[in-house]
C-alpha positions, 0 to 999 in steps of 0.5 A, a space after each residue: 186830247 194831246 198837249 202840244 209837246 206831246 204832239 210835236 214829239 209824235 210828229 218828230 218821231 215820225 220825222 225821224 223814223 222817216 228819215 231812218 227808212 229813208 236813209 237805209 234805202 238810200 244806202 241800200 241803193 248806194 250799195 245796189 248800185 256798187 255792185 252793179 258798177 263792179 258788175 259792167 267791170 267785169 263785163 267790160 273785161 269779159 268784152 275786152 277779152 273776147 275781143 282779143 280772143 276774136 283777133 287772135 282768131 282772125 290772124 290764126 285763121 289768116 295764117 291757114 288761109 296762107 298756108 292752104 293757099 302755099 299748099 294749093 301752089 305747091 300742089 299744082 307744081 
């Protein structure tokens, strides 16, 4: 039978490594979710970018809209 020092260093020991895992799946999930933060960045700007793209497109489109329509009335001349 274990004396009580015996005991109480096991179960500290325990306690410790415990404490290690739990710490390094911590900082694991903290480094985890750094990147996923960098990830909806770059997703963000992804988005920001194509909608601007999409505007460009839309006043481009707008402007061979009126360009057909000038043709159409100068055909008809």
């Amino acid at each position: 039978m274990m004396n009580r020092k015996a005991v109480k260093e096991d179960i500290l020991g325990g306690v410790i490594e415990f404490v290690k895992e739990e710490n390094n799946t911590a900082r694991a999930m903290g480094n985890r979710l750094r990147m996923v933060e960098a990830k909806s960045v770059d997703i963000k700007e992804d988005v920001d970018n194509n909608e601007s793209l999409c505007k460009d497109l839309e006043n481009w489109l707008s402007s061979v809209e009126a360009m057909l329509v000038s043709l159409e009335g100068t055909a008809a001349d």
